[in-house]
Steps between C-alpha positions, in 0.01 A plus 500: 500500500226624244392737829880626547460570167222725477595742772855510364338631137264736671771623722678618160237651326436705795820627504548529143158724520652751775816518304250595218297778676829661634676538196183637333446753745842634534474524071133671478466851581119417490429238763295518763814429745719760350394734812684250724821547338731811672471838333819761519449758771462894434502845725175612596584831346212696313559782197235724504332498172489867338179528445450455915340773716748682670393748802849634582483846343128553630583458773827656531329813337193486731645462870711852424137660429327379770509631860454405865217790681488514837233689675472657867158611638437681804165369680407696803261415774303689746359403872182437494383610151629393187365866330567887702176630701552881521205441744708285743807696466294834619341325814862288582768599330660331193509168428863310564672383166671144514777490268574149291784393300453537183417256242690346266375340178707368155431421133604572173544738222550554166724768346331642146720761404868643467399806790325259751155453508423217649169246522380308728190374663211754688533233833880521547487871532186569641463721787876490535650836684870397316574316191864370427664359202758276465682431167709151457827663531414600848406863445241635697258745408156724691236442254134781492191340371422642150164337510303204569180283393306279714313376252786329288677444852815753329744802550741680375797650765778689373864556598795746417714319316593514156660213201316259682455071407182473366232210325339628182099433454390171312190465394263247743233435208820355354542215726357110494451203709798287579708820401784533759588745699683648790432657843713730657492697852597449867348207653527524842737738496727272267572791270559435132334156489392335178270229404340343180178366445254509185163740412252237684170737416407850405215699613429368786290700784597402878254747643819585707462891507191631688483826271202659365587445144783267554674393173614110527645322169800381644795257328518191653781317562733249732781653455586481911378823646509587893444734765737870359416409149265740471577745241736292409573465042373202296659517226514281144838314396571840305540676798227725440184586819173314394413529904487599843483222732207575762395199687510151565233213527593307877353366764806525724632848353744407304553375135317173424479519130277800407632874442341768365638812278329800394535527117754768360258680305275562736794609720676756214147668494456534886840680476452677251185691631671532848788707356268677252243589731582348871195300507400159277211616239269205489286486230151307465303371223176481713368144516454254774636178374483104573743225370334267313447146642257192430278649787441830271544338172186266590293791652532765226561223234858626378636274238875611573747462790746735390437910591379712819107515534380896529220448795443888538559815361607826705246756372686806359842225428680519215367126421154616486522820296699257254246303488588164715206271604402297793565186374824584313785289494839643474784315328761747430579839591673686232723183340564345870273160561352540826302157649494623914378761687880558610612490144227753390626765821846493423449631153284744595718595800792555233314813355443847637103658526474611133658273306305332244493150422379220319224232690444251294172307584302211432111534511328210395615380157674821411847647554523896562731738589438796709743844530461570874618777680671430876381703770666559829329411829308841522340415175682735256837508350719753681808418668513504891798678595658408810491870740897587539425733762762465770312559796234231345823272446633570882149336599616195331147365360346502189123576477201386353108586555301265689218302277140654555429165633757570815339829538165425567587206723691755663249762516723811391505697231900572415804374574793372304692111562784401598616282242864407556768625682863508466647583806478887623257730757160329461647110575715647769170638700368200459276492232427221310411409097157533386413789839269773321586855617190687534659825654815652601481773778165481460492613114335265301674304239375418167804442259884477534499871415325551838739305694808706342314811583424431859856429594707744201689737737350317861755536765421270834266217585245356194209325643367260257134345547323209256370181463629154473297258253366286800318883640779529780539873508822575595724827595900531392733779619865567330714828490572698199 
């Protein structure tokens, strides 16, 4: 009876207990069991906040101002030779010509003004024998190359068209990490395609143009950018151009995370000195530089990590008449902070031979400034004009001199280089960039001048005789 008893009372208290913890968790907010009890249900609607980024009139603004190019180019083949032998032709008649379709490449551009001048990058148009534009309401457009610069990988086309769409500059020093943007062009062929990303890096050098005095200090980015991108507008959430996308970072060829932008800036000077003068005027302060890292900092015992590390001085430079030392470290050029190599050539490649500017140095525990005077690549400060001569333009190639290095390897004593060419006479005998013409029916030539002389009024066949940079010497025929 007694054990009846006692599981009887226990059986009570139990449930008095649970009756207990029930009542006190239906009555206390605060328990640890409230999350138990059934909450009401809601829409999973969102308001967006006010303060939220919004990219709809960027981009709405942008895609109107941005334009699909589409380029044909002509590439013709010969039996046998890939150059004309006058030689061979005498002794067994002319070579036979195969004739190829023509190829077709795509990118981007950027309209920059009301009348149609448009940029875009140096490798979507180069060597192309036709340039077409496409705007996004589906008008179409033949496009002539105003200009174009290797070394910053840009150019500038133009077409006839007037009240044009187009993106106002921003200003690239402007911009910071985790700032986003947008990327506009034609991704394979997908015309008027936008995508978002943030500023990842800026400065950075890719070593992706194989120029003499290539100028890399691109925006980096991953907003997604593919294949006909190129040329292509990144542009802030204002709607304004801080950048012309350029390349990519991918193993496989398409976008994996990395694109790269040419800054605005540099860009608005590049066109600027294209329509000014047809060709970019790249100034130079005359130093050989190294970025500073631990490896340097330890050998020439530099204290700081932060500036570009003057390792020579070009004798005659604007540095060194300043008064710039071996040894120097830069910081700042003018007010703009420069820590990279890349950094320091972008700011210089924003000024024009002449201009005078600020280099502000460190030199062992003291700060100076220096006034320096830019110089252009011939080592004074006159502009180089661009020749407008039309029978120099219907050759399609701009010209340079060869280095005095190439001509003594060479063994001559004149000559002038090909240095690029656009699509005209010379590319359609054959010839090829960087071929030195040492003569032209047999007249020697020394300068451009000569080369406008020789064939000013010539009527017939031009034989054309030089030197590649590997020694080949080679022979080219064409009719005037």
């Amino acid at each position: 009876m007694n054990k009846f008893s006692t599981i009887a009372i226990s059986a009570l208290v139990s449930g008095l207990t649970a009756s207990g913890v029930l009542y006190y968790t239906q009555n206390n907010s605060n328990s640890v069991f409230s999350s138990q009890i059934p909450r009401p249900l809601h829409y999973a609607s969102y308001s967006v906040p006010e303060n939220a980024i919004n990219f709809t009139n960027a981009a709405e603004r942008s895609v109107n101002a941005v334009v699909h190019v589409t380029t044909e180019t002509q590439v013709n083949n010969f039996h046998n030779s890939n150059f004309y032998d006058p030689f061979h032709n005498f002794f067994f008649g002319p070579q036979r010509q195969q004739k190829s379709q023509p190829q077709v490449g795509s990118g981007s551009g950027v309209i920059i003004s009301e009348d149609g001048y448009i940029v875009t990058n140096n490798h979507v148009v180069d060597e192309a024998d036709e340039i077409h534009i496409t705007l996004n309401d589906k008008r179409k457009y033949s496009a002539k190359v105003i200009g174009k610069d290797p070394t910053t990988d840009l150019a500038l086309l133009k077409i006839d068209e007037t009240s044009l769409p187009y993106l106002s500059y921003g200003n690239s020093d402007d911009i910071r990490l985790g700032e986003w943007v947008l990327a506009v062009g034609n991704p394979f062929n997908l015309t008027s395609t936008v995508t978002a990303g943030i500023v990842s890096a800026k400065g950075r050098n890719i070593q992706l143009l194989n120029e003499e005095y290539a100028v890399e200090s691109f925006i980096q980015t991953d907003a997604a950018v593919n294949p006909g991108n190129s040329g292509g507008a990144l542009v802030n959430t204002n709607g304004e151009l801080i950048g012309i996308n350029s390349a990519i970072a991918s193993t496989t060829g398409s976008y994996a995370g990395y694109a790269f932008a040419i800054p605005v800036n540099l860009a608005r000077k590049v066109v600027d000195d294209l329509l000014e003068f047809g060709e970019v005027q790249r100034a130079f302060i005359g130093v050989s530089i190294r970025d500073i890292d631990q490896r340097l900092a330890e050998e020439k015992k530099i204290n700081v990590q932060k500036g570009v590390y003057v390792n020579g001085l070009t004798q005659g430079g604007g540095a060194e008449k300043a008064g710039l030392k071996e040894g120097d470290i830069i910081f700042k050029l003018n007010e703009i902070p420069v820590n990279t190599m890349s950094e320091l050539q972008e700011q210089v490649a924003r000024h024009r031979p002449g201009d005078k500017i600020d280099v502000h140095v460190r030199r062992g525990d003291q700060t100076l400034t220096f006034a320096t005077v830019l110089n252009n690549k011939m080592g004074n400060t006159q502009p180089l004009i661009k020749s407008n001569s039309e029978l120099i333009e219907s050759l399609g190639a701009e010209f340079t001199l060869p280095s005095a290095e190439e001509f003594r390897r060479l063994g001559i004593r004149n000559g002038v280089k090909v240095k690029e060419l656009n699509g005209g006479k010379l590319r359609n005998a054959g010839i090829k960039e960087g071929f030195i013409i040492t003569h032209i029916d047999r007249k020697a030539i020394k300068s451009v001048e000569d080369i406008n002389n020789a064939l000013d009024s010539k009527k017939g066949g031009v034989l054309i005789e030089g030197y590649y940079p590997n020694g080949i010497r080679t022979y080219y025929g064409f009719g005037m």
